[in-house]
N, C-alpha and C positions, 0 to 999 in steps of 0.2 A: 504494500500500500504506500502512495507518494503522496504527500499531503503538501499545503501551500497555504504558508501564514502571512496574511496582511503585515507589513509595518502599523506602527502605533502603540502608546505605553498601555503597559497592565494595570489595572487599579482595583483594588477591594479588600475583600476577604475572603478567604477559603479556609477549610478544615484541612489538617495534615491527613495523610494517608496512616496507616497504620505501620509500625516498622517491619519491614522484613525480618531483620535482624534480628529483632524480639521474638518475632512469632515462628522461625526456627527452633530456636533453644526452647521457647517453651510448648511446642507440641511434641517437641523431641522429647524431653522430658515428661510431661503430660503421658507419653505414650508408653514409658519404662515405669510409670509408678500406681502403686494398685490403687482400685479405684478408677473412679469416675472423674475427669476435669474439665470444667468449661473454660475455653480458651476467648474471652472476649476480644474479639479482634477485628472491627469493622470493617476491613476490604482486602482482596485478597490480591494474587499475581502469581504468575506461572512459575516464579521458584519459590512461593509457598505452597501454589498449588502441586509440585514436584516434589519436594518432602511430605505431604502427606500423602500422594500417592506411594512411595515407599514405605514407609510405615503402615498404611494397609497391606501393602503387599506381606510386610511382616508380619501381619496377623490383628493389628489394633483398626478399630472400628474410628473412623472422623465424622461425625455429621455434621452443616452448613445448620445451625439455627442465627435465631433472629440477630442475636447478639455475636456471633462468632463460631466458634465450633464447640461441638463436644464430643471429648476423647475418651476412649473408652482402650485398656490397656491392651498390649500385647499380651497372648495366652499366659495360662499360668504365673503373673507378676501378681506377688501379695507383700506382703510388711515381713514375712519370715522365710522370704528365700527370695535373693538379690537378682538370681538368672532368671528370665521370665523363660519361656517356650514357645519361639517364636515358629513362624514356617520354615523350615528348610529349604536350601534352594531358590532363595525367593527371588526373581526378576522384580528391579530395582531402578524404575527410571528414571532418572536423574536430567531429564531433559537437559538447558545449560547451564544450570543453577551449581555452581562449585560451592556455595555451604553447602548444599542438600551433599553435594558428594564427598565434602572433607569433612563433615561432621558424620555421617552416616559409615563411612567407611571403619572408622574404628569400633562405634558403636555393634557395628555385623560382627566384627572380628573380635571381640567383644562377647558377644553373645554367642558366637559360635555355630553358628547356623548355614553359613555357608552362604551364598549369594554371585548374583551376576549384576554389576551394575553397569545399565544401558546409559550413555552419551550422548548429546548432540554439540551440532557448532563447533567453536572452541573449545570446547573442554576438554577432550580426548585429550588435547595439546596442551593443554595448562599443567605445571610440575604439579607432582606429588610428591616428591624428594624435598628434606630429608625424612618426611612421615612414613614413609614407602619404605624408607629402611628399617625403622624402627619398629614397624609393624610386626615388618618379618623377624626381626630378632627375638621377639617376645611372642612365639609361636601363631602370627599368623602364613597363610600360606596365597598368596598374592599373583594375579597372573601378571604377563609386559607390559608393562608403562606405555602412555602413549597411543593406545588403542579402546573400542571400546567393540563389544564391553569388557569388562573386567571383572576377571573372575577371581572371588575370595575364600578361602577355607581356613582350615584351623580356630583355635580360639588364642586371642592374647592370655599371658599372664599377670599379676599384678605385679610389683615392680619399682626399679626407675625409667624413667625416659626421656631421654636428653634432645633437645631441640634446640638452633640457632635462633638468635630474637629476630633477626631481620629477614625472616622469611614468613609467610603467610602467619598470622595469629589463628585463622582457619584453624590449623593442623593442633595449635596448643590445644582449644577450643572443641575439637572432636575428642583428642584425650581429657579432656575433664570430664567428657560430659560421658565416655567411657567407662570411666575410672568406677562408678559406684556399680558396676555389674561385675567388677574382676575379684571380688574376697578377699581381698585383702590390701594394704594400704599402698598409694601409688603416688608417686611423686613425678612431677615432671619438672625438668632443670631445662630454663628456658637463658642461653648467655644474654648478656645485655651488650647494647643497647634493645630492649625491646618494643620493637612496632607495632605499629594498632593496638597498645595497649586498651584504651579504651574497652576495642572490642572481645577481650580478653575479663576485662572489670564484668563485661556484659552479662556473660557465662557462667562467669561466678555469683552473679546477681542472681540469672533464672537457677540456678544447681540453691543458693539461698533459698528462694520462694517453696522449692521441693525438699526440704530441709536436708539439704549434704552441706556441709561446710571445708571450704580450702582457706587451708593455711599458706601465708606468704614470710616467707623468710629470704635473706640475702643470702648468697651461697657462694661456691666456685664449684669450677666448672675441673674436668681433672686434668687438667691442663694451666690451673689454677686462675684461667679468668675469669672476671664477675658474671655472675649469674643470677637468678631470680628463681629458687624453689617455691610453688605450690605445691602442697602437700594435700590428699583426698584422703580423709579417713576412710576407714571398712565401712560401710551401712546402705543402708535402703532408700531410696529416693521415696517421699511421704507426699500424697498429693494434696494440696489446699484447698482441695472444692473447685476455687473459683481464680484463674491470674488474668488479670487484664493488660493486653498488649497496648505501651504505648504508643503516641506520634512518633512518624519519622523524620528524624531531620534529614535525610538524605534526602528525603525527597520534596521537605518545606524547604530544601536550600535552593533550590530554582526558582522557588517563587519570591524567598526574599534575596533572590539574584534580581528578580525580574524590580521589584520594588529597587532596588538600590540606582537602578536605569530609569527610575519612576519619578515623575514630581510631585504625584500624589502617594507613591509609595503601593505598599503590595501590607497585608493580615494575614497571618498564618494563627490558626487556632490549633486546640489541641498535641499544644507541646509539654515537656516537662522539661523547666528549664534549671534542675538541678538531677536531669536524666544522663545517664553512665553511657549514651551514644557518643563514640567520637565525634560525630559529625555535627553536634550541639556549636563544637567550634568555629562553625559557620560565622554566628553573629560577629563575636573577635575580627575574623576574616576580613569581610564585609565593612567592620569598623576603619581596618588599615586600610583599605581602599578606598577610603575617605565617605562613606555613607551612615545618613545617620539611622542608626539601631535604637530602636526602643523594645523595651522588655517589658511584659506585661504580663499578670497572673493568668497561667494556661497558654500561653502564646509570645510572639514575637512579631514587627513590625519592622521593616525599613523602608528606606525613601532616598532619593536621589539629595545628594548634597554637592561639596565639593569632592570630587574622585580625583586620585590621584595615585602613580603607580607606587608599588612598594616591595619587600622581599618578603614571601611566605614559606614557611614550611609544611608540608603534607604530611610526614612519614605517620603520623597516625591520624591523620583522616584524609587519605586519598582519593576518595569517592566524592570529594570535595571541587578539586580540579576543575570539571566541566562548568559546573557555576560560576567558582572564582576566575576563571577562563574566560567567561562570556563578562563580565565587570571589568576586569582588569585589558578586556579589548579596548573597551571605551571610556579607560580611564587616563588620565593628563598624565604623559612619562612612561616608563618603561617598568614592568612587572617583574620579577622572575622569581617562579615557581621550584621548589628547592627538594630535595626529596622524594621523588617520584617516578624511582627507578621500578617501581611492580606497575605501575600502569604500564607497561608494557605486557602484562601476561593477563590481562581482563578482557573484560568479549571482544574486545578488540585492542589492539595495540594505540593505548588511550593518551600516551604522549605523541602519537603521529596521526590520530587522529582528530582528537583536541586544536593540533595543531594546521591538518589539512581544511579542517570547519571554517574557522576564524580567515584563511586565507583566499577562502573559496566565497566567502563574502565580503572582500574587498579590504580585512585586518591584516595583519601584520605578526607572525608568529614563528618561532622558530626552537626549536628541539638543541640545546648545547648539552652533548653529555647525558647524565640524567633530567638535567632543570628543562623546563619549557619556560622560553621566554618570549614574552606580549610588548610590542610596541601598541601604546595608546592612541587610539583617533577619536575625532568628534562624533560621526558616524559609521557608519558599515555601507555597501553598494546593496547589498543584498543578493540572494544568485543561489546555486542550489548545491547542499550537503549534502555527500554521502553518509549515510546514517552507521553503514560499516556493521550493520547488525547490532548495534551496541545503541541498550537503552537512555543512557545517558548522554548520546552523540546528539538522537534526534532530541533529547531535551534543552541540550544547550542550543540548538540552534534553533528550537521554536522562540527561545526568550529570549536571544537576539533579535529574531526580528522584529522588535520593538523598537528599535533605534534604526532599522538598516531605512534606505531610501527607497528601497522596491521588498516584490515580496521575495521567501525565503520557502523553496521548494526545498522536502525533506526527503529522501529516496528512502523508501524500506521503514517507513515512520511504524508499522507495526512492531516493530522489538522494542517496545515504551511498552509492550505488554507484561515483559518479563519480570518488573517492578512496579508500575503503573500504571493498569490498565484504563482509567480514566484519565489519564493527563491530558487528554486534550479537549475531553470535556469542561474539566477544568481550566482550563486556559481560554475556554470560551467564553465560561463562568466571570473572570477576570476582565472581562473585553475582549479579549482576542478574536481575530476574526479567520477562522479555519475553514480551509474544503480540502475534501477529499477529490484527487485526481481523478478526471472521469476516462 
């Protein structure tokens, strides 16, 4: 589907989407713990719709009610025996969704069940190393990297397991959420500096809501550099009845992109703005780019001010980039974007395509090393994005063309469904003015 956005600014209010992020971990869990849990979670997207269809596959029941779902456990999970009895053998599809596959994977091996997990898009090609190693060391049994599907057997044991901090927080993140299925106590030695921590905080929030508790302690590594131990005691993940997924910033941060390009500014409701999302970092962001930010109970607010370019770091919220990309186009002076050597391994190779966007509309962008770096303009030409498959490609470029001087054809504007299936509803909601190519 190619879609075509008028020029002209966004103004309003809108509700944030629900977090992906959130609602992985906690149907993940939801689905390991006995009992009944309703997952309130108001809107869904194809890689949450992708995690629950693997967790059905493994046996636990999801219903769509009015408020969000309700999970119903995999076989045999009760409060006095930690391994549930899932299906064996289970086909595992994993559409493009790399949580659903870096979290799920250790969880199979894990439980021991055995499994093939199906691929699509990029993924096949996105690393699994070094999890893929560690797996195996700890008696999983793992088919070739790089293909799909992939086939899993054995079961892990409890343990340690050591992982480098600058690689996916995914991979810490599927072993935590692991860990309370293996009997015994598990530690994972993550070296420092570690990235995406945030999304690391997250995991251990939802494993909190299900009462498991990780311990954090400084460590070394056996090679004696610094490290970061999370330690998982032995026990049963307990289910609370009821967790409610919160807003996503990821995906309020296009629209308080869009408001910072705004002279009336852009509303974003249903946030939590002392929520353990990296991507909360947005408003900071947004601030150094000269717009002014307002915080307000439940929500956020920005608005065009004076913009101006500056030096940002990503290393833990990356998924930040395409927003702060689309501001820092049209902002006075030069940007440069610091950190941001793993957008390269996301639905698309997101610093060359970041960068191909912004150029293809008339900005100014260039890839040094890891950093992307943005020269500032008044406006944009407007002209047409390859969307490259990647959800966040065609989002940055629908909220440019709020500034450009013509419209801004998106190619392939369908893969906004894989996080956001309404976004462009939304952005019509806003003023935007959308057609779909006939």
């Amino acid at each position: 589907m190619n879609v075509i956005v008028e020029p002209g600014a966004l103004s309003g209010e809108i509700a944030a989407p629900s977090s992906k992020s959130e609602a992985h971990r906690l149907l993940i869990c939801a689905a390991l713990a006995p009992g009944t849990t309703d997952v309130d979670c108001t809107t869904s997207s194809d890689d949450i719709d992708a995690t629950i269809a693997c967790l059905e596959a493994l046996g636990a029941r999801v219903a769509r009610t009015r408020r969000g779902f309700r999970v119903r456990p995999v076989p045999g999970t009760s409060a006095s025996d930690n391994v549930p009895e899932p299906r064996p053998g289970a086909v595992l599809a994993c559409g493009e969704s790399g949580s659903t596959l870096r979290f799920l994977l250790p969880v199979v091996c894990a439980l021991g069940c055995g499994g093939r997990f199906e691929m699509l898009g990029r993924l096949p090609e996105r690393p699994l190393s070094p999890l893929y190693e560690e797996l195996v060391a700890h008696g999983a049994v793992l088919g070739p990297q790089g293909r799909s599907p992939l086939e899993v057997s054995g079961r892990l044991e409890a343990g340690r397991y050591a992982l480098p901090g600058n690689v996916s927080s995914q991979y810490v993140s599927g072993l935590l959420m692991a860990a309370p299925l293996l009997g015994g106590p598990v530690e994972v030695l993550v070296s420092e500096p570690v990235e995406s921590r945030p999304y690391i905080d997250l995991t251990i929030a939802a494993l909190s809501r299900f009462g498991v508790s990780v311990s954090e302690a400084p460590a070394r590594t056996e090679d004696g550099a610094p490290a970061v131990s999370f330690v998982v005691a032995p026990g049963c993940l307990r289910s609370p009845g009821t967790v409610a997924v919160g807003g996503d910033w990821s995906g309020a941060a296009f629209w308080l992109a869009a408001g910072a390009l705004s002279p009336e500014g852009v509303s974003v409701s249903g946030l939590d703005l002392a929520s353990t999302q990296g991507d909360r970092q947005v408003l900071a962001a947004l601030a150094l780019l000269g717009a002014r930010v307002l915080r307000r109970p439940g929500g956020a607010a920005c608005v065009r001010d004076a913009s101006r370019g500056t030096t940002l770091s990503v290393e833990s919220c990356p998924d930040l980039v395409p927003p702060l990309a689309a501001v820092a186009s049209l902002a006075e002076g030069t940007t440069r974007i610091t950190g941001a050597a793993r957008l390269r391994l996301k639905e698309s190779d997101r610093l060359a395509t970041v960068s191909a966007a912004i150029c293809a509309l008339g900005g100014s962008a260039r890839v040094e090393g890891d950093d992307l770096v943005i020269d500032g303009s008044r406006s944009l030409a407007g002209g047409t994005v390859d969307a490259a498959g990647d959800h966040r490609i065609a989002m940055m470029a629908a909220v440019l063309a709020a500034r450009c001087e013509a419209p801004v054809k998106i190619l392939g504007a369908e893969c906004v469904s894989k996080s956001y299936p309404a976004f462009f509803e939304d952005l019509a909601a806003l003023g935007g003015v959308v057609r779909e190519e006939s």
